[in-house]
VEXBA-459164 format. One record per residue: residue number from 0; x, y, z of N, C-alpha, C, CB in turn. Coordinates in Angstrom, 1 decimal. Glycine has a CB too. Layout:
[NUM; [X; Y; Z]; [X; Y; Z]; [X; Y; Z]; [X; Y; Z]]
...
END
This chain:
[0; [2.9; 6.5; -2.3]; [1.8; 7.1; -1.6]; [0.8; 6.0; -1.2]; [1.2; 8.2; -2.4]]
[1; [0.3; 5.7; -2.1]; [-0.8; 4.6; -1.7]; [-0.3; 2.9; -1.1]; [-1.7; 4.4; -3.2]]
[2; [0.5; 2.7; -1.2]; [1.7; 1.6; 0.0]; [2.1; 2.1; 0.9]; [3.0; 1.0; -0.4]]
[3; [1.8; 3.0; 0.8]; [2.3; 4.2; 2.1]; [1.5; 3.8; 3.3]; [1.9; 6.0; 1.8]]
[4; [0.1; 3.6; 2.9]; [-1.0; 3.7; 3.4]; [-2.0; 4.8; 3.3]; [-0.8; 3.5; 4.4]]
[5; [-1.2; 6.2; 2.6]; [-1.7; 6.7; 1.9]; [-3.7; 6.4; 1.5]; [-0.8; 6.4; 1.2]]
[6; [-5.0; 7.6; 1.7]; [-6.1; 6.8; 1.4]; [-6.4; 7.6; 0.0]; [-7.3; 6.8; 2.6]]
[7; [-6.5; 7.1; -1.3]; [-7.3; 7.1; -2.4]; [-7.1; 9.0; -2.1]; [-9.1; 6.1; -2.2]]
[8; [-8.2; 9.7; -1.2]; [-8.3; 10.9; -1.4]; [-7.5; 11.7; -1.4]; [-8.8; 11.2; -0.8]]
[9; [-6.5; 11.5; -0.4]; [-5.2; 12.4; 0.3]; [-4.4; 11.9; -1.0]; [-4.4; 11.9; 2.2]]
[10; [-4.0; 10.8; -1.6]; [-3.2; 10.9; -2.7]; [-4.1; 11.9; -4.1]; [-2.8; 9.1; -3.2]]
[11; [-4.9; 11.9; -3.8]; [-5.8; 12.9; -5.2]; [-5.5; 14.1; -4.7]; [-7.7; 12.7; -5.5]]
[12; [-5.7; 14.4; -3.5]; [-5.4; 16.1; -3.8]; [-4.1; 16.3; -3.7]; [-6.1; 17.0; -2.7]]
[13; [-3.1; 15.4; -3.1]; [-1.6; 15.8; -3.5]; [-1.2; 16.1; -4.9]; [-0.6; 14.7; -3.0]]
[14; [-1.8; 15.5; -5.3]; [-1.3; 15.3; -6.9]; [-2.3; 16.6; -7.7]; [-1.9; 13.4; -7.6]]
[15; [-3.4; 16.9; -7.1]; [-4.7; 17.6; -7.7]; [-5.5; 16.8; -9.0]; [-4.3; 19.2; -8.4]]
[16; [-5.9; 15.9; -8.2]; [-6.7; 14.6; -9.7]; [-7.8; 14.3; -8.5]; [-5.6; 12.5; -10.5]]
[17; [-8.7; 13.8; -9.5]; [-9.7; 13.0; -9.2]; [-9.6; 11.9; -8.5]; [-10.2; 12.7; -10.0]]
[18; [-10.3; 11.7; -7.2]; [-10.2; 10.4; -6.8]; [-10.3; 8.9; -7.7]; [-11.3; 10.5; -5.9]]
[19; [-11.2; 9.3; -8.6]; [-11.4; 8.3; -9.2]; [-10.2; 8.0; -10.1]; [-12.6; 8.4; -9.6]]
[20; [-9.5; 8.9; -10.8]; [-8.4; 8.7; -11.4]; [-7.2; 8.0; -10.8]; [-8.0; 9.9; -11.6]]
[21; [-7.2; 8.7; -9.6]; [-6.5; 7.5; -8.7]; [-6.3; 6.1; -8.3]; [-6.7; 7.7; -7.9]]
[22; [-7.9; 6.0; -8.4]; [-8.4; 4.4; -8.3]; [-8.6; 3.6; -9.5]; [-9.6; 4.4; -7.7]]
[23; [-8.2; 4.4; -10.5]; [-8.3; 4.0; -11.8]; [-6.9; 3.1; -11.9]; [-8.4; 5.2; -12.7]]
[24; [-6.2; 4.6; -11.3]; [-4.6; 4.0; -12.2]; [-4.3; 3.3; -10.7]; [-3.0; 5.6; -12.9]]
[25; [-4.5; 2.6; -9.9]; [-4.2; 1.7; -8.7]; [-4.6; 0.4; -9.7]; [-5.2; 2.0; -7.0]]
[26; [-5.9; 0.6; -9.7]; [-6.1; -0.9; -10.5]; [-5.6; -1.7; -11.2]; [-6.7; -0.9; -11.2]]
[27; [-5.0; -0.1; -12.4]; [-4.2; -0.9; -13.8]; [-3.0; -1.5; -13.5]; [-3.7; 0.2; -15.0]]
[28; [-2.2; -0.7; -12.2]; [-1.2; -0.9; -11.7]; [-1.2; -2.3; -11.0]; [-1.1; 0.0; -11.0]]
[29; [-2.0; -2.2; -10.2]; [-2.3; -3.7; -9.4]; [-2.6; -4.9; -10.9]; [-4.3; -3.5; -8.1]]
[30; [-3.5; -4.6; -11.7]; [-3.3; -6.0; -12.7]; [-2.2; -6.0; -13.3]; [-4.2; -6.2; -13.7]]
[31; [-1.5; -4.8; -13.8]; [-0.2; -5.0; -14.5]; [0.6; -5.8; -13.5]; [0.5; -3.5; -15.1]]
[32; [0.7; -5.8; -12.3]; [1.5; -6.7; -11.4]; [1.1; -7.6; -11.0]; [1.8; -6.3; -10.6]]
[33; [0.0; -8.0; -11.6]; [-0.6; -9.6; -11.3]; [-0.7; -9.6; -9.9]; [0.5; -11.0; -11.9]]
[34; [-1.3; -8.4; -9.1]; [-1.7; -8.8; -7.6]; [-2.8; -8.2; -7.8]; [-0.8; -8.4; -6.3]]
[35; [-3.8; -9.1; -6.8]; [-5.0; -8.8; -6.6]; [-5.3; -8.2; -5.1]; [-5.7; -9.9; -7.0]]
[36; [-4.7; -7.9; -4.2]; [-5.2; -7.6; -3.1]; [-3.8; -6.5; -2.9]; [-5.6; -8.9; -2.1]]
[37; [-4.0; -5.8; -1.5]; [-3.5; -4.8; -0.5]; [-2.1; -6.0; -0.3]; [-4.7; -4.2; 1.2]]
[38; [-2.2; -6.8; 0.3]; [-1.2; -8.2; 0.8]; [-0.3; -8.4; 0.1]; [-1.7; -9.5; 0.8]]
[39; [-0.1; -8.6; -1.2]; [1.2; -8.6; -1.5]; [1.6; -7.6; -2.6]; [1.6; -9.9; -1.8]]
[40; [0.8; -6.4; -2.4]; [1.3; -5.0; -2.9]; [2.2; -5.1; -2.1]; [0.6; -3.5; -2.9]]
[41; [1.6; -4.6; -0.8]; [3.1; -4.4; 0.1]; [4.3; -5.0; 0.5]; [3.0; -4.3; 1.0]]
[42; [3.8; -6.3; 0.5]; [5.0; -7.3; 0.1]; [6.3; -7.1; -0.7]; [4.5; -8.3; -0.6]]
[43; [5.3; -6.8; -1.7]; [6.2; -6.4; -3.1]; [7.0; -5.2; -3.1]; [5.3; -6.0; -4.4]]
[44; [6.2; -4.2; -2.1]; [6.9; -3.0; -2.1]; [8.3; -2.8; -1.0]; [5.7; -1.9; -1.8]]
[45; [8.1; -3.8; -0.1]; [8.8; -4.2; 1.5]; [10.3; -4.7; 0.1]; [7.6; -6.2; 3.1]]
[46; [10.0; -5.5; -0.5]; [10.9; -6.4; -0.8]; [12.0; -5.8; -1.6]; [10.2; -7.5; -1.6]]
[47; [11.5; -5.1; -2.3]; [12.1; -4.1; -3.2]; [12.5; -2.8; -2.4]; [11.0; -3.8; -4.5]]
[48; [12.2; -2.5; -1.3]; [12.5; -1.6; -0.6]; [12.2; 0.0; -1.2]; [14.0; -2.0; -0.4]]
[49; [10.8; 0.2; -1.6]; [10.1; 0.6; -2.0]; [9.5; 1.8; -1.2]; [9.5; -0.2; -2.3]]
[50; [9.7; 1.3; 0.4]; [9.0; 1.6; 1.3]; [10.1; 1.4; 2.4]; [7.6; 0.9; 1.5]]
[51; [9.8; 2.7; 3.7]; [10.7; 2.7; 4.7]; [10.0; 1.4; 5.7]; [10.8; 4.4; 5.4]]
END
């Protein structure tokens, strides 16, 4: 959802959470994967075929 391009909000109400919950668990996600930016999320996600 959110590599999707997906924004923060539209993934919270699909799910029915908090925006901020969302941006919570993006974070943890992004440091558990040792990336710091949008750039090579998607990379990551292209590579692994993650994403159409």
């Amino acid at each position: 959802m959110i590599v999707g391009g997906e924004s923060l909000t539209t993934t919270a109400e699909r799910l029915a959470i908090n925006v901020k919950t969302v941006s919570a668990c993006r974070r943890r996600i992004l440091e558990k994967m040792g990336l710091a930016s949008n750039a090579p999320r998607v990379q990551y996600a292209i590579h692994h075929r993650l994403v159409d």
